[in-house]
KESE-237160 format. One record per residue (C-alpha): chain; x, y, z. Coordinates in nm, 4 decimals, always signed. Layout:
BEGIN
(A, (X, Y, Z))
...
***
This chain:
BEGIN
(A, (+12.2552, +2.6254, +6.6920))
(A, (+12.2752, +2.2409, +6.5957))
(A, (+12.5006, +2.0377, +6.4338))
(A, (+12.2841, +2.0449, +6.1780))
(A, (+12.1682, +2.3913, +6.1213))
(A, (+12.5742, +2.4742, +6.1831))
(A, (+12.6415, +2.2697, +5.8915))
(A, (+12.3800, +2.4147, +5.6526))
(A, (+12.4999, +2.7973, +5.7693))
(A, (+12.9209, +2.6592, +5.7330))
(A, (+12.8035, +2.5291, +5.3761))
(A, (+12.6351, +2.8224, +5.2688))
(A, (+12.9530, +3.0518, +5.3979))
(A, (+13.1865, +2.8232, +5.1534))
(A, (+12.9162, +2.9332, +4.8853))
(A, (+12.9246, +3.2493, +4.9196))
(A, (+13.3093, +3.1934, +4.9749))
(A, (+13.4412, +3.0734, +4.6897))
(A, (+13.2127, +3.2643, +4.4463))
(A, (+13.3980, +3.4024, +4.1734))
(A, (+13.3793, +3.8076, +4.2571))
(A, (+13.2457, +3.7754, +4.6143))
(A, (+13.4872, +3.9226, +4.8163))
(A, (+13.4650, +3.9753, +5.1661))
(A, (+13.3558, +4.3875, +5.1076))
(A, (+13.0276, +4.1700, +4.9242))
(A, (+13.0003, +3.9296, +5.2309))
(A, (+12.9958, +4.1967, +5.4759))
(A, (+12.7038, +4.3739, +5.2536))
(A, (+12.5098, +4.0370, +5.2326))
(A, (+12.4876, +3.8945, +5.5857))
(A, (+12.4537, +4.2136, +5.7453))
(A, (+12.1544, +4.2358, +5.4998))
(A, (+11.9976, +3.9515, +5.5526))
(A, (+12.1744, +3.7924, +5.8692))
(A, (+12.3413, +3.5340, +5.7977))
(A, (+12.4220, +3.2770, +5.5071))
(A, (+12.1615, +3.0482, +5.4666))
(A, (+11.9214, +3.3095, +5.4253))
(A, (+12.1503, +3.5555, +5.2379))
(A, (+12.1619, +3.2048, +4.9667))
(A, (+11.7922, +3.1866, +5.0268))
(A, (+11.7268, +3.5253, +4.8932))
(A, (+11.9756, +3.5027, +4.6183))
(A, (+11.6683, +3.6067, +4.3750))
(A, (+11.7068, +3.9564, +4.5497))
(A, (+12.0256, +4.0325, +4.5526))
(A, (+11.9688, +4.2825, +4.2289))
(A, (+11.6415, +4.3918, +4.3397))
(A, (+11.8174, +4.4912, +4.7210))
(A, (+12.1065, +4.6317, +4.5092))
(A, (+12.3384, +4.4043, +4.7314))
(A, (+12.5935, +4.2952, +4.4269))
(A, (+12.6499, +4.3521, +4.0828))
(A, (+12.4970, +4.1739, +3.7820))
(A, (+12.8159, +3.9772, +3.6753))
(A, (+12.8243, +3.8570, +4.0614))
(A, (+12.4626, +3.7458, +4.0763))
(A, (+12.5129, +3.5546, +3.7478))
(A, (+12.8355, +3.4228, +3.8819))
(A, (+12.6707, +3.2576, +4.2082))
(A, (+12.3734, +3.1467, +3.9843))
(A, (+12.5662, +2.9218, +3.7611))
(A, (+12.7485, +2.7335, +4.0932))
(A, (+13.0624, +2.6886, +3.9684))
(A, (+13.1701, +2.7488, +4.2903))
(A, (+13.0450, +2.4012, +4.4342))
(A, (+13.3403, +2.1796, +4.3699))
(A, (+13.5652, +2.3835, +4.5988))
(A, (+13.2555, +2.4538, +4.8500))
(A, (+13.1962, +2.0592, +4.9149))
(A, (+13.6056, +2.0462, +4.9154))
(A, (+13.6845, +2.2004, +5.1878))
(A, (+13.3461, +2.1302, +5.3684))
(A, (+13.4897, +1.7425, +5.3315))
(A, (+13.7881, +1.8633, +5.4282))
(A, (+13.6874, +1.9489, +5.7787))
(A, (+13.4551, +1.6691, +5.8521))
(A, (+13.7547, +1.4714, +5.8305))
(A, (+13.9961, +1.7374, +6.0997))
(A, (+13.9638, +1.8424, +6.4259))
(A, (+13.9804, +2.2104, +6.3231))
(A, (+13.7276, +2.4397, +6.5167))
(A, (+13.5092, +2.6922, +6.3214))
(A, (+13.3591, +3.0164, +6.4022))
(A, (+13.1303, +3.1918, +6.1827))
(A, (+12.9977, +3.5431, +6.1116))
(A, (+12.6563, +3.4462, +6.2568))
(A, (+12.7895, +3.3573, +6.5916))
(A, (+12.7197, +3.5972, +6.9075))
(A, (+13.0861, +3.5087, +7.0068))
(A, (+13.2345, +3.6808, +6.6317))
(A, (+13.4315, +3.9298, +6.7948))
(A, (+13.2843, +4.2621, +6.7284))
(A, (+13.5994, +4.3990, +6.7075))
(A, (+13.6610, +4.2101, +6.3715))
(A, (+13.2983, +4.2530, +6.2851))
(A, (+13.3456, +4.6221, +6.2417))
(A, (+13.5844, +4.6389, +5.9644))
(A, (+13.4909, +4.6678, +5.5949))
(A, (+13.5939, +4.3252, +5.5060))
(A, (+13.6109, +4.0613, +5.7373))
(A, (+13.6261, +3.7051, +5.7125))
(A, (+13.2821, +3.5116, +5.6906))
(A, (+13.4511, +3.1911, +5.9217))
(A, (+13.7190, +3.1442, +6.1312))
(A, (+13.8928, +2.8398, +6.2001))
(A, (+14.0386, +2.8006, +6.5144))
(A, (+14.2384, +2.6219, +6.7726))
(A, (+14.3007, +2.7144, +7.1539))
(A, (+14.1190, +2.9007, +7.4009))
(A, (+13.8313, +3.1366, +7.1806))
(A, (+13.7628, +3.3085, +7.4755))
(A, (+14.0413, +3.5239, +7.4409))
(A, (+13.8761, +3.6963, +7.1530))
(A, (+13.6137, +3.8479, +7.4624))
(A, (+13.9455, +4.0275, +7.6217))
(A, (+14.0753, +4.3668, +7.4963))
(A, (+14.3816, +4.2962, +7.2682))
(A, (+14.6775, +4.4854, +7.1343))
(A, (+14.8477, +4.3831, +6.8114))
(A, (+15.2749, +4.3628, +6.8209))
(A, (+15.3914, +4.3931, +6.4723))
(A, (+15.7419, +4.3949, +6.3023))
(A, (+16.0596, +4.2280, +6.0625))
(A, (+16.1229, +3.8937, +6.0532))
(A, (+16.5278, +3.9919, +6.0518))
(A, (+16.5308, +4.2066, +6.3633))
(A, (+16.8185, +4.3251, +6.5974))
(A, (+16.8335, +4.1897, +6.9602))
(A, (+16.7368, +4.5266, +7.0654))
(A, (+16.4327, +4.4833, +6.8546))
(A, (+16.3673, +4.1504, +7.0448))
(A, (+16.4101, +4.2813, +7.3467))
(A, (+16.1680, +4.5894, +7.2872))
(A, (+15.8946, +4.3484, +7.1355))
(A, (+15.9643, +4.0951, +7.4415))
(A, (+15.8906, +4.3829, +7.7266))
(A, (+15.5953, +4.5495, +7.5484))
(A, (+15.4617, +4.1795, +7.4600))
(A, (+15.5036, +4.0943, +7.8679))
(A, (+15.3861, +4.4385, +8.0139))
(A, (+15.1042, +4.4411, +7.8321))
(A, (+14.9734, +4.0779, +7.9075))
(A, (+15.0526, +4.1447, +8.2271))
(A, (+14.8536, +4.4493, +8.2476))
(A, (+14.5717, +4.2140, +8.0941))
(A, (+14.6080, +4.2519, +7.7598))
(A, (+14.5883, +3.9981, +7.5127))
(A, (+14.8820, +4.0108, +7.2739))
(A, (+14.7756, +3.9322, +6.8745))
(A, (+15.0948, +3.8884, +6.6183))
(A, (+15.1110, +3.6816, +6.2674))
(A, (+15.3321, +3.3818, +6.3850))
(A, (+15.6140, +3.5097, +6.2044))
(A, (+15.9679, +3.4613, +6.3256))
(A, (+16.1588, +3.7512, +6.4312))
(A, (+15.9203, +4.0184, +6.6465))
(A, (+15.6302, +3.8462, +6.6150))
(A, (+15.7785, +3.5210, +6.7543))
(A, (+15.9037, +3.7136, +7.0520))
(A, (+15.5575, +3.8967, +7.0861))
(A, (+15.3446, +3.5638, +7.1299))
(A, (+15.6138, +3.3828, +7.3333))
(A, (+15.6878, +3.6728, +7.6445))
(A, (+15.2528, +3.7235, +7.6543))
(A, (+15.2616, +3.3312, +7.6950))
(A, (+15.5705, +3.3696, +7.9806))
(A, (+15.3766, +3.6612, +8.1422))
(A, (+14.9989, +3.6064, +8.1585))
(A, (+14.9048, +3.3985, +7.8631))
(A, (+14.7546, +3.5675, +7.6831))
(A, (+14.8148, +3.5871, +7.2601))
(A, (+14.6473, +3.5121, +6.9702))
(A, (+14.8227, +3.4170, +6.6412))
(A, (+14.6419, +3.4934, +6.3408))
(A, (+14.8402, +3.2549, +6.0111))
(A, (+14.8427, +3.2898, +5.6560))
(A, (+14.8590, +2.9170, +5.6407))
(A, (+14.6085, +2.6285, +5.7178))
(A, (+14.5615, +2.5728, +6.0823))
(A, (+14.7132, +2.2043, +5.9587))
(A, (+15.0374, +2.3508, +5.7890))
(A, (+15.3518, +2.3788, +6.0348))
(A, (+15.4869, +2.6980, +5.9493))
(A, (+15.6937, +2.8349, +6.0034))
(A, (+15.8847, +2.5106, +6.1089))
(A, (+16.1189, +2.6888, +6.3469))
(A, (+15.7997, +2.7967, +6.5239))
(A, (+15.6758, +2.4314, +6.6135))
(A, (+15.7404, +2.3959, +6.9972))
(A, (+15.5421, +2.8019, +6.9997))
(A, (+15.2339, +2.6551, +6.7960))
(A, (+15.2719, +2.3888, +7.1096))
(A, (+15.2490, +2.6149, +7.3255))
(A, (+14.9803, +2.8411, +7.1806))
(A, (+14.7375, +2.5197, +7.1485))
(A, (+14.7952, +2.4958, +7.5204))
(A, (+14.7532, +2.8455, +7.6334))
(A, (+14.6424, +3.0780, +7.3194))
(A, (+14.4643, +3.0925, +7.0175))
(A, (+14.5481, +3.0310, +6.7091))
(A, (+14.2987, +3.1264, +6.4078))
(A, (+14.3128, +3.1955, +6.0324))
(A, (+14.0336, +3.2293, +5.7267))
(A, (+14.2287, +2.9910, +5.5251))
(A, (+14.1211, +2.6290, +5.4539))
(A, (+14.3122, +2.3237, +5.5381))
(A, (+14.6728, +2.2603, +5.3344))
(A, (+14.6624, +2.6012, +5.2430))
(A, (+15.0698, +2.6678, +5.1930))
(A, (+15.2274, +2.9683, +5.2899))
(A, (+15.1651, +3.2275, +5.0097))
(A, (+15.2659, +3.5845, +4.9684))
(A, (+14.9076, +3.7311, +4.8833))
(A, (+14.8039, +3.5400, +5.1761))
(A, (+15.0219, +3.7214, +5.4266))
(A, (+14.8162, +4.0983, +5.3395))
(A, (+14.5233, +3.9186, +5.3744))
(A, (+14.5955, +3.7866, +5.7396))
(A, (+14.7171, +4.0924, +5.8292))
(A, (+14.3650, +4.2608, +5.8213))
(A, (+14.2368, +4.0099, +6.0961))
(A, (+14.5756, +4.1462, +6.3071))
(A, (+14.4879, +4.4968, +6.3041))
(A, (+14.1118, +4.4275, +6.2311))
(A, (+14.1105, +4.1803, +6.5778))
(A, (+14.2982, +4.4794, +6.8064))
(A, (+14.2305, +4.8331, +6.9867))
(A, (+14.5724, +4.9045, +6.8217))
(A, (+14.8828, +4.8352, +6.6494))
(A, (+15.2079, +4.8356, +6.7808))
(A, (+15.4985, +4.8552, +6.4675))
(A, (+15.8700, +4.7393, +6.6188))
(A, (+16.1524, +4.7281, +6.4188))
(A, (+16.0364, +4.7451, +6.0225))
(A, (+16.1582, +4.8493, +5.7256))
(A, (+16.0209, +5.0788, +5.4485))
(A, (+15.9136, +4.7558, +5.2786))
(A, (+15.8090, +4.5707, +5.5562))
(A, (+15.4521, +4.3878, +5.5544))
(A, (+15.3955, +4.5230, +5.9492))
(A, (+15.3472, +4.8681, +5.7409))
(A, (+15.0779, +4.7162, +5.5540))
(A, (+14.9094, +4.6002, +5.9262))
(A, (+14.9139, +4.9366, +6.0118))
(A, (+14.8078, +5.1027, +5.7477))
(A, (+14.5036, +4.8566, +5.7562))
(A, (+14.4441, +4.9756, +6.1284))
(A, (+14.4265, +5.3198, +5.9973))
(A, (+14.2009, +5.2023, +5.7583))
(A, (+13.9502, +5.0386, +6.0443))
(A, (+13.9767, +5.3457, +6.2515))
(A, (+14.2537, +5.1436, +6.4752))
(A, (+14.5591, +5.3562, +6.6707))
(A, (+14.8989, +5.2953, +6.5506))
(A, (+15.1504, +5.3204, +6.8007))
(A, (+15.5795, +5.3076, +6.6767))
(A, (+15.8914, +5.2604, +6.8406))
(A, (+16.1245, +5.4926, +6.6807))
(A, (+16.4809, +5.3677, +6.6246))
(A, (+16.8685, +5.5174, +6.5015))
(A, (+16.7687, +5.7123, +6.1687))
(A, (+17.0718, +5.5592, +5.9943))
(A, (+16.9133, +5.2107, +6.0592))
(A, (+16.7326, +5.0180, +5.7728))
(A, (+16.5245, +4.8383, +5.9539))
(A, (+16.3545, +5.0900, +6.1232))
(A, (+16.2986, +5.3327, +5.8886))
(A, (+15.9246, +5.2044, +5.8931))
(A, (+15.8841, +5.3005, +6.2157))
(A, (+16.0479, +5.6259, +6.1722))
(A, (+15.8194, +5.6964, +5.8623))
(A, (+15.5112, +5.6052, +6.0535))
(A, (+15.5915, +5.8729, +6.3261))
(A, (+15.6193, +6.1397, +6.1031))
(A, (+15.2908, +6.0236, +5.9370))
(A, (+15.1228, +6.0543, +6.3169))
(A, (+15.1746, +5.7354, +6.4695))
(A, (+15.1923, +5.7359, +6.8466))
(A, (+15.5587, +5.7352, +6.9243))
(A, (+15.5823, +5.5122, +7.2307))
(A, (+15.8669, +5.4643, +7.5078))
(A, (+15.7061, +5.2411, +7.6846))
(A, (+15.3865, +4.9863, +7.7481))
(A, (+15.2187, +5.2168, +8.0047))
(A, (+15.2703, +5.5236, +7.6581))
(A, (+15.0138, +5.2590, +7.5007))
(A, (+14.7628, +5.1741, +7.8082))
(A, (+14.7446, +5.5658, +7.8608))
(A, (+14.6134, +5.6082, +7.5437))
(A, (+14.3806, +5.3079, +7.5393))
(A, (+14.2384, +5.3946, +7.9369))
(A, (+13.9121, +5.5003, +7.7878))
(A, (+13.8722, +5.2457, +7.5360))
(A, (+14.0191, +4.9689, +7.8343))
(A, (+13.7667, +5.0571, +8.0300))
(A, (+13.4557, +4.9500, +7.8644))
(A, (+13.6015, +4.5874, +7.8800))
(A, (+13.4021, +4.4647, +8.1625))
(A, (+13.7025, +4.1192, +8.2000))
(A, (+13.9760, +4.3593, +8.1770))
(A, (+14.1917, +4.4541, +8.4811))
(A, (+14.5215, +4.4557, +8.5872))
(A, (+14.6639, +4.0926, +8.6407))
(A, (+15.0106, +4.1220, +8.7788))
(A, (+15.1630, +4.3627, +9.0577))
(A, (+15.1055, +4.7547, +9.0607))
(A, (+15.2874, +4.9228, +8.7551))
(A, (+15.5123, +5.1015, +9.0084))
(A, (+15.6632, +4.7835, +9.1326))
(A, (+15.6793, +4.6663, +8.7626))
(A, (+15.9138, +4.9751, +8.6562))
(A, (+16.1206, +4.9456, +8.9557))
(A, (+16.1530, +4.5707, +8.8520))
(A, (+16.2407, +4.6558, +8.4593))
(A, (+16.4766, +4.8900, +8.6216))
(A, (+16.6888, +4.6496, +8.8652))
(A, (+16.6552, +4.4121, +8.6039))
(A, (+16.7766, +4.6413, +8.3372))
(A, (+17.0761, +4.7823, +8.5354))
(A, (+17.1437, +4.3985, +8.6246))
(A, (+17.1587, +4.3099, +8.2293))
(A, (+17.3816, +4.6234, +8.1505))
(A, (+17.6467, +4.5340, +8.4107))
(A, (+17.7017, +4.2150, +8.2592))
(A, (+17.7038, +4.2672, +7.9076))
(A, (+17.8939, +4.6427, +7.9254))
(A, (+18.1912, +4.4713, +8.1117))
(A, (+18.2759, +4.3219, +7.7358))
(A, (+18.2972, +4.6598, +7.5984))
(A, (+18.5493, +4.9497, +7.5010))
(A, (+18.6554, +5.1782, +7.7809))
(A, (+18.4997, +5.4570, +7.6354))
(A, (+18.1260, +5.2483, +7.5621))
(A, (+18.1540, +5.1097, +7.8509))
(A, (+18.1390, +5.4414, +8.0656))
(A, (+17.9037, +5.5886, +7.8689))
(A, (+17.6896, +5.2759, +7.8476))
(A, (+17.6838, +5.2724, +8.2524))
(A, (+17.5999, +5.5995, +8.2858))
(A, (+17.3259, +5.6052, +8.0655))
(A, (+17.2040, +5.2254, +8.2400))
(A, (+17.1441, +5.4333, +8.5615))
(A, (+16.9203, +5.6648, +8.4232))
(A, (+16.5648, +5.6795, +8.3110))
(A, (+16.6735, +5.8999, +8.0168))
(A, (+16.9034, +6.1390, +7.9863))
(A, (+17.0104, +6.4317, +7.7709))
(A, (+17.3317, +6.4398, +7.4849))
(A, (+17.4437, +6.7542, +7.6568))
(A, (+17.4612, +6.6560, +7.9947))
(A, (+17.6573, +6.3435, +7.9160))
(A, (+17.8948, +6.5186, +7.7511))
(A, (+17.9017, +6.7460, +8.0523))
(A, (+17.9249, +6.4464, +8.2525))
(A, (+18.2033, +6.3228, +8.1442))
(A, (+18.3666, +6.6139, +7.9974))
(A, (+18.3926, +6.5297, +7.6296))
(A, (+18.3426, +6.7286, +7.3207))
(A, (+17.9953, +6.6784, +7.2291))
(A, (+18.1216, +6.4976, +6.8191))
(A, (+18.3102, +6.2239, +7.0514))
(A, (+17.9492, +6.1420, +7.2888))
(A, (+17.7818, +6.1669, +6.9223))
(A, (+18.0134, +5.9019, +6.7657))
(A, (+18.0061, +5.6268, +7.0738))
(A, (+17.5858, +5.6275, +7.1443))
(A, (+17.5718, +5.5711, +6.7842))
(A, (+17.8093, +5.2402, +6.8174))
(A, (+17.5362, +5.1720, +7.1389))
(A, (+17.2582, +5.2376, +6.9613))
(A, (+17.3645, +4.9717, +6.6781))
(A, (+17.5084, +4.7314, +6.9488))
(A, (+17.1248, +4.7579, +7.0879))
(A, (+17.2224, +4.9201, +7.4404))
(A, (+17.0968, +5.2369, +7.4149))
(A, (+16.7761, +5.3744, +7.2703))
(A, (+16.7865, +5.7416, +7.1336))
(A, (+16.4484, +5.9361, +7.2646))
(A, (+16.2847, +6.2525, +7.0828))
(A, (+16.5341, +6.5871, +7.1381))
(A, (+16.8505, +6.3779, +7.1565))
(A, (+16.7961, +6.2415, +7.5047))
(A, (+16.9001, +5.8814, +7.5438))
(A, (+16.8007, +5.6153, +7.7810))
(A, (+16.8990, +5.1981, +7.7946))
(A, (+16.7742, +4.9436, +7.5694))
(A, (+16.4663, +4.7540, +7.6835))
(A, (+16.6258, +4.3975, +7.8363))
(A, (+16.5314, +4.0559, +7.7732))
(A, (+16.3365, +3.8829, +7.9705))
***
């Protein structure tokens, strides 16, 4: 396509865009009708007759109202730098494609190629524990590794960590924003966006100065789920907005995938809720890429990137028992054996540390609770225990 023929199709997108009652369910509808914009505005004298929208709609688009902000933002990004992918193009990931309302353009800066690779979205609080960092920073890292691209919302907190350990690993993550491409935000994240420019991809629907919203944030977070083979939820409270991400994957016929956390912790009561609902409970990246094999495998680019998983474990491991050595030597007597103990093995049952180390079963209770909140150790499914995933 031409400059020119890109232009007309961009124009009649931000037609059909900013149409008073044309959402993105209607878009969908009307280019996969007809194909793409310019002919979907071609054939606007059909849109009754194909039963494509409603009356109100048709009357809506008819009377133009929606020009003003259509030559807007098309002036708008004559004057910028900003990238743009539409719904016509063959490279619209069909990923996105599929869902029941995606966005009719992207914009976009950074590699777009990364949109070709198989990608797994990391998900969770903006207030998160270290242990919740540390999770979201070994799943992020494993999985790029393991040639997985990593997609998160640019928030701080999880999804910080998410994009930042793909970037360390393999470099591979895709931030999806609920801002304009042009609007630095969050500010905290500046020397990230840096990064992602250089070695990611950043994308959003939204035009340029658009400020950071709420409504925008649900919006974005269909792209998230809509852009992945799954969703990974870490660390996120009953109200958090990485439950509305996954319930959209459910919605687009996406896996959710949890890390479960202490039940008397707040902030991961999400998590907790979304297991019981049927989310995948995970332990670990390769719980995730087991589940995905068969989906993995159709991606012709995709293959493992970094050394065999084996010597990966036994790296998290010597890494891991390095980490707890250091930080358990500032802890209580008590912690501090039970913390080791539990740093040596994989995972390991309530019973047989109590056995172990011949205590009455209330006293082991009370102290992995103080290690579970202190983001040492991780409680499994049927009270077995094993350590905290480290930072990287």
């Amino acid at each position: 396509m031409d400059i020119e023929d890109f232009n007309k199709e961009f124009w009649y997108c931000l037609a059909l865009h900013h149409c008073k009652g044309l959402g993105p369910q209607k878009w969908k509808r009307l280019l996969d009708f007809y194909g793409d914009a310019k002919t979907a505005v071609d054939n606007v004298n059909n849109w009754l007759k194909d039963d494509i929208v409603e009356p109100l709609i048709f009357e809506n688009f008819q009377k133009k109202q929606w020009t003003q902000q259509a030559k807007q933002e098309f002036e708008q990004i004559q004057k910028m730098e900003n990238k743009i992918l539409l719904y016509s193009d063959p490279n619209y990931p069909e990923q996105l494609r599929q869902i029941p309302d995606p966005p009719l353009f992207l914009y976009y800066q950074g590699n777009l190629d990364l949109l070709k690779s198989p990608c797994i979205a990391i998900v969770g609080s903006r207030t998160c524990s270290d242990y919740g960092l540390n999770t979201a920073g070994h799943f992020s890292s494993s999985l790029s590794n393991a040639g997985i691209t990593v997609v998160s919302g640019f928030a701080l907190g999880i999804d910080g960590r998410a994009h930042s350990s793909a970037l360390q690993a393999s470099g591979k993550s895709i931030a999806v924003l609920g801002t304009g491409l042009d609007v630095p935000y969050p500010n905290r994240n500046n020397q990230l966006r840096e990064s992602m420019l250089n070695h990611g991809l950043l994308l959003t629907e939204f035009s340029p100065k658009t400020q950071p919203e709420p409504r925008n944030f649900p919006r974005r977070n269909r792209i998230i789920s809509g852009l992945s083979l799954g969703v990974l939820v870490i660390e996120a409270g009953e109200k958090s907005g990485s439950l509305i991400t996954a319930r959209y994957a459910l919605e687009q016929n996406r896996d959710v995938f949890a890390v479960p956390g202490p039940v008397n912790a707040p902030s991961y009561q999400g998590c907790n809720k979304l297991i019981q609902q049927g989310a995948l409970l995970v332990n670990s990246p390769e719980d995730i890429l087991q589940e995905l094999a068969p989906i993995l495998k159709q991606f012709n680019n995709y293959s493992l990137t970094d050394t065999p998983q084996e010597e990966n474990n036994n790296i998290f491991q010597q890494e891991q028992s390095r980490i707890a050595n250091r930080e358990h030597s500032g802890l209580p007597p008590t912690e501090q054996e039970l913390a080791r103990i539990i740093a040596n093995e994989k995972e390991i049952h309530i019973d047989a540390l109590s056995r172990q180390l011949d205590w009455e079963p209330g006293k082991v209770s009370q102290i992995l609770l103080k290690l579970e909140m202190k983001g040492i150790v991780r409680q499994l499914p049927g009270m077995y225990y094993c350590p905290a995933a480290p930072s990287f």
